[in-house]
C-alpha positions in Angstrom: 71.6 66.8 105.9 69.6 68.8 108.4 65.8 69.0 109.7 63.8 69.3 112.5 60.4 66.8 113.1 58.2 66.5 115.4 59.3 63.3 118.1 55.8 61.6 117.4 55.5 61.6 113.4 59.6 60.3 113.4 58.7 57.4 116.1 55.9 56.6 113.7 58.2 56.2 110.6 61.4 55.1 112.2 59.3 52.2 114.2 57.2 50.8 111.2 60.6 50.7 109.2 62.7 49.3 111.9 60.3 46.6 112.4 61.4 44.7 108.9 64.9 45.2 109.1 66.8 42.3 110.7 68.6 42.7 114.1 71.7 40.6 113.0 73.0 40.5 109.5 76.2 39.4 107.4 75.7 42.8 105.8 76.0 45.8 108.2 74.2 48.5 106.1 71.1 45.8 106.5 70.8 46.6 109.9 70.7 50.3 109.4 67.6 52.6 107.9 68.3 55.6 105.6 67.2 59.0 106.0 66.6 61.0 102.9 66.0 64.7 103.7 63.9 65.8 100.8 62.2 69.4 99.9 60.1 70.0 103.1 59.7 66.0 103.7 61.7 63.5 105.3 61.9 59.8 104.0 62.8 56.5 106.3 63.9 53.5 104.5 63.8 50.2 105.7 64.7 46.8 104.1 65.3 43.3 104.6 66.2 42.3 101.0 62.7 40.5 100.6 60.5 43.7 101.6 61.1 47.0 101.7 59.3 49.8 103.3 59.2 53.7 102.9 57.3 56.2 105.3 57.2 60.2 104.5 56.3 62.6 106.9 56.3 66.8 106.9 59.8 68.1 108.3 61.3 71.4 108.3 64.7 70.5 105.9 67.1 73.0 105.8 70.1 71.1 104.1 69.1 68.1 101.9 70.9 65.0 102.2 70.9 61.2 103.2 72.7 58.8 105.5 72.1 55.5 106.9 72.2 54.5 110.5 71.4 51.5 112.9 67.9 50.5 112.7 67.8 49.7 116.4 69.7 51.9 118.4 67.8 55.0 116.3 64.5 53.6 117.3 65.2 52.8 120.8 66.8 56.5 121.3 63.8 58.2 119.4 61.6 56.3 121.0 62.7 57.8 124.6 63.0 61.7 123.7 60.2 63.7 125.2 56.8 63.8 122.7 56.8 67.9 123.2 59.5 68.8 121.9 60.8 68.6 118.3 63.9 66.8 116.8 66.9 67.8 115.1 68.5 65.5 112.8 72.1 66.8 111.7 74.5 65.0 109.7 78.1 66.1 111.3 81.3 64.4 110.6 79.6 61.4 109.1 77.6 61.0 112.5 74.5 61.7 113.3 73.8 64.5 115.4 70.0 63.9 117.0 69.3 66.7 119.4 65.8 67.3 121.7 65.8 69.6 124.1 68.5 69.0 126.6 69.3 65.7 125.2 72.2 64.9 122.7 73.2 61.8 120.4 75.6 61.1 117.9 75.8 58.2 116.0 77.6 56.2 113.1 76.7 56.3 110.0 77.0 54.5 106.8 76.8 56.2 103.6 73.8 55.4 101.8 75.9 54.2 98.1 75.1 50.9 99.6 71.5 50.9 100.7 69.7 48.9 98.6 66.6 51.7 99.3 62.9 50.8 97.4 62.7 48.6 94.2 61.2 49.5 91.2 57.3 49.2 91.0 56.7 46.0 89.2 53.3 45.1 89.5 50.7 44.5 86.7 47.8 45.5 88.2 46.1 47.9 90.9 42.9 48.5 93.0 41.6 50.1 96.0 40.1 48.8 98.9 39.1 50.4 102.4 41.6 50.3 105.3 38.8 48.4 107.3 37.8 45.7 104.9 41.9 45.0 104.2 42.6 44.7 107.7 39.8 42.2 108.0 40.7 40.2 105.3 43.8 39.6 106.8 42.7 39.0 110.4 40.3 36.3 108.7 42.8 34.4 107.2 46.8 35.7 108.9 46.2 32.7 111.4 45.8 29.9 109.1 49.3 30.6 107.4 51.9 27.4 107.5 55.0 27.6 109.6 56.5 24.6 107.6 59.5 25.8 105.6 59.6 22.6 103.9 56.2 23.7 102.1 56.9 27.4 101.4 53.9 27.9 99.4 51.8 27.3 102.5 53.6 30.0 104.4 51.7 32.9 103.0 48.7 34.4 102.0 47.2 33.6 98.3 46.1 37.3 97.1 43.7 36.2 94.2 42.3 38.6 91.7 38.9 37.6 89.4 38.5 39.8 86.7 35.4 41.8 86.7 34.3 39.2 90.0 36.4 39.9 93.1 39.2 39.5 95.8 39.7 36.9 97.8 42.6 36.3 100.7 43.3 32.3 101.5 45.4 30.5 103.4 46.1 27.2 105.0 48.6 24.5 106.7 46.6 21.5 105.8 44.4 21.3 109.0 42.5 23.8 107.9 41.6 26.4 105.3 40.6 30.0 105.5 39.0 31.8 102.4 37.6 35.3 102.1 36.4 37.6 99.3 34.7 40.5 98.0 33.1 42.0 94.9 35.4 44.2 93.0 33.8 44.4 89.5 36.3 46.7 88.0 39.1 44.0 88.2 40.9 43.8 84.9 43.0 40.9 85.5 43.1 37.0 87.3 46.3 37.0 89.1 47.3 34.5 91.9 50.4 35.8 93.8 51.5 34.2 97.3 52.4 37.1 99.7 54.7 35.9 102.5 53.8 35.7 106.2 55.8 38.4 107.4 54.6 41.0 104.2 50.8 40.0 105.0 51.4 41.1 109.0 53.2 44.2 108.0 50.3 45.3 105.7 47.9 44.8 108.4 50.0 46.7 110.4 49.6 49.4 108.1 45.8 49.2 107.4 45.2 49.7 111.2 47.0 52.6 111.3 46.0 54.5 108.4 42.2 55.5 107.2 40.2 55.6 104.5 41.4 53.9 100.7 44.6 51.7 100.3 46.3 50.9 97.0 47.4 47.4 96.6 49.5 46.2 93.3 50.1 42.5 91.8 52.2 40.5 89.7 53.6 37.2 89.7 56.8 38.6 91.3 55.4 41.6 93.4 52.7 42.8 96.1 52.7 46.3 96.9 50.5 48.7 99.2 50.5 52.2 99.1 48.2 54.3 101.3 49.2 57.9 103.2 52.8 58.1 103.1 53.9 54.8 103.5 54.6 52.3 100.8 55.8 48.7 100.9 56.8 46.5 98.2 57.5 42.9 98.7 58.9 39.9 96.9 56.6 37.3 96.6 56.8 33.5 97.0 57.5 31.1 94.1 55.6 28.6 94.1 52.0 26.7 93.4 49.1 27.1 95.9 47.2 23.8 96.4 44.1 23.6 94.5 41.9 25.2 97.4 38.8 24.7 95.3 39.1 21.0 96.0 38.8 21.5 99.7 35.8 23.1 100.1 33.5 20.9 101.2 29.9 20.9 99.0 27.0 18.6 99.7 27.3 18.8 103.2 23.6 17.5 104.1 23.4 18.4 107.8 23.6 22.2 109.3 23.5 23.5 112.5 23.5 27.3 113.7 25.3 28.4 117.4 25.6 31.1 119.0 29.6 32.7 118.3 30.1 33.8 122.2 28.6 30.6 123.8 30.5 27.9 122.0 33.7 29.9 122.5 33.0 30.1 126.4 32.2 26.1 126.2 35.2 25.9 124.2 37.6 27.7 126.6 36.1 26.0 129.8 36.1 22.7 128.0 40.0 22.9 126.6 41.4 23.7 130.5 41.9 19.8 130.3 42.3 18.7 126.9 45.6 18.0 126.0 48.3 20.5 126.1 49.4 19.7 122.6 46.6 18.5 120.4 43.7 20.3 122.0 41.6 17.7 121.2 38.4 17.6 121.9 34.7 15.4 120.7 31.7 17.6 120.1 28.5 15.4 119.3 25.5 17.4 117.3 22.0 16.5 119.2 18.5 17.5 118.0 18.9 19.3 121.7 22.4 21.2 121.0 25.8 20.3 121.1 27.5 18.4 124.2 31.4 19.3 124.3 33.6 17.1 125.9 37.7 17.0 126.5 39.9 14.1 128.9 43.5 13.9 129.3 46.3 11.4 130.2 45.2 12.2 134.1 41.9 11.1 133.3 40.5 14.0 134.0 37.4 15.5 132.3 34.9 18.3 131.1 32.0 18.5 129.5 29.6 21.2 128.4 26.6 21.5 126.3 25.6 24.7 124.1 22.4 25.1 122.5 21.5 24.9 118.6 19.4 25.0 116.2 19.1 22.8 113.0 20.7 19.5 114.1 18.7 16.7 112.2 21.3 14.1 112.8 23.2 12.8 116.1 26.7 12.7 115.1 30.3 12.7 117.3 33.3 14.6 115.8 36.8 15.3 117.3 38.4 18.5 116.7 41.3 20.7 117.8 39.1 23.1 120.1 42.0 26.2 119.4 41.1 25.5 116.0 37.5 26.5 116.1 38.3 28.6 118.7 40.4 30.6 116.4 37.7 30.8 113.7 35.2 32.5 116.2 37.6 35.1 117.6 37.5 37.0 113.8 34.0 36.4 113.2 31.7 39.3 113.0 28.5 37.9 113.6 26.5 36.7 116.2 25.8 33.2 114.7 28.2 30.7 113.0 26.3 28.0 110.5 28.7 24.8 111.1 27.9 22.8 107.8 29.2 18.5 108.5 28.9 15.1 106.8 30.2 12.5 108.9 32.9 12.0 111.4 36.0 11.6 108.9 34.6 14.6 106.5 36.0 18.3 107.1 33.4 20.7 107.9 32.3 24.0 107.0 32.2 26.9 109.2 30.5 30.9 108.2 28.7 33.4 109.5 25.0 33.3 109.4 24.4 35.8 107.1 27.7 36.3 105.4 28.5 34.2 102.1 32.1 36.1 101.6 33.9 34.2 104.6 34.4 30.1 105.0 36.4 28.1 107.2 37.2 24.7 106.9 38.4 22.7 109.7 39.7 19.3 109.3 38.7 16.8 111.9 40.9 14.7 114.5 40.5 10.8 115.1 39.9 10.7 118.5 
């Protein structure tokens, strides 16, 4: 194996791929990426067992070939090599050989028999969307994701699939729910497939880098995403999603619309003394606007008041101010509609304007 590539377009494929595979492992080849030196392209491979990415970029090959080295220490030597001036990748000896101007490497390798490399394409079913809306989607709902192991399902994103209706991202750890969608008419099938934490960041990592259309495949046992030359193909998690139908709240009588940068300002002054932990904090809906209020153990306080419109009925609900807070940092609008019943009900959050996005916060006895 031999080829020369430009230092930036390796970084770029050596650092996405690096980024999945695991720093310590039983395995020693799981630590490691391959290189495949391919007719005038070079592939990187990178896999942690559950996902597994690809990236191919132009490269001068002159001898074909593949080997498989440490993840880490190739990333972390590639990373320091001067941007102006090209790399040569030469397989020596079963080493390595990475040369860059004046600057010389050589490092073990591991043949690639035992690489698992990419899986087999498995999904039922594919669509396009743009980079943009993709990356939104998943800012919109990434935060809501569970960290409890014990509920696995609730660890990942629900990709859901309407036929001839739309796509919708949703997620949730039981204090609250995020749900977002789009009209896709050319849908052929309904398919519900959790996508695990660490897949749904990686694919947002992705989107943002790359432009214009991304492919994205389903199936009950698969997600995979295409776009440029990167592909990733993930396992998926087994498991049931909760019913999130159930959760959105309907009938909520009483609305009020706020401006998005004021009540996060109110929020963030008001929060400095909530507690540390819970972030609680009592928000009571006036016919003048809302007054915010937080206390802690110290008995200290804070209170601020932010105007809005629509409040019929006075009414005081605790809530976890990072929470809301975290609702209104992906928002894309100006207003928020925040749609309540009573003081034990959840409530609905969305954009004035918007019917594609919803938020449900649960609320906190305080």
């Amino acid at each position: 194996m031999k080829l020369i590539i430009s230092q930036s377009l390796l970084l770029k494929q050596v650092q996405r791929c690096q980024s999945i595979v695991e720093k310590k492992n039983t395995k020693p080849i799981l630590c490691n990426i391959c290189f495949k030196a391919l007719p005038n392209q070079l592939e990187v491979i990178g896999t942690d067992l559950q996902m597994a990415i690809s990236a191919i970029q132009e490269a001068e090959v002159l001898e074909e070939g593949a080997i498989t080295v440490s993840a880490q220490k190739a990333f972390e030597i590639i990373k320091e090599l001067d941007s102006d001036k090209p790399v040569e990748l030469h397989l020596q000896d079963d080493f390595l050989m990475i040369k860059s101007g004046r600057s010389r490497f050589r490092l073990v390798t591991m043949p690639c028999t035992d690489f698992p490399g990419m899986p087999h394409n498995e999904t039922d079913m594919r669509f396009e969307i743009e980079q943009k809306v993709l990356s939104k989607m998943i800012q919109s709902t990434a935060f809501a994701m569970s960290h409890d192991e014990t509920r696995k399902y609730l660890t990942g994103g629900l990709f859901e699939t309407q036929a001839n209706v739309g796509f919708r991202m949703i997620s949730t750890d039981t204090h609250r729910l995020n749900l977002i969608q789009i009209v896709m008419e050319h849908l052929s099938q309904d398919i519900h497939t959790i996508v695990p934490s660490k897949t749904v960041i990686e694919m947002k990592k992705i989107a943002e880098e790359q432009g214009g259309l991304i492919e994205i495949g389903l199936s009950k046992r698969q997600v995979r995403l295409q776009c440029g030359g990167y592909t990733l193909i993930s396992k998926v998690i087994d498991g049931t999603f909760p019913p999130y139908q159930d959760v959105i709240p309907t009938g909520h009588p009483y609305e009020v619309n706020v401006n998005c940068k004021n009540l996060d300002k109110a929020l963030r002054r008001c929060m400095i003394v909530a507690n540390e932990i819970t972030h609680d904090l009592c928000i009571q809906f006036t016919q003048e606007g809302l007054h915010i209020s937080a206390h802690n153990n110290e008995q200290e306080q804070s209170e601020e008041f932010v105007e809005a419109k629509g409040s019929e009925v006075e009414m005081s609900i605790g809530f976890n101010g990072r929470y809301l807070r975290d609702v209104l940092n992906v928002l894309g609008s100006e207003e928020i509609s925040i749609n309540y019943r009573d003081e034990l009900s959840s409530i609905l959050l969305s954009p004035v304007g918007q019917d594609g996005e919803k938020y449900i916060v649960m609320p906190m006895r305080i």
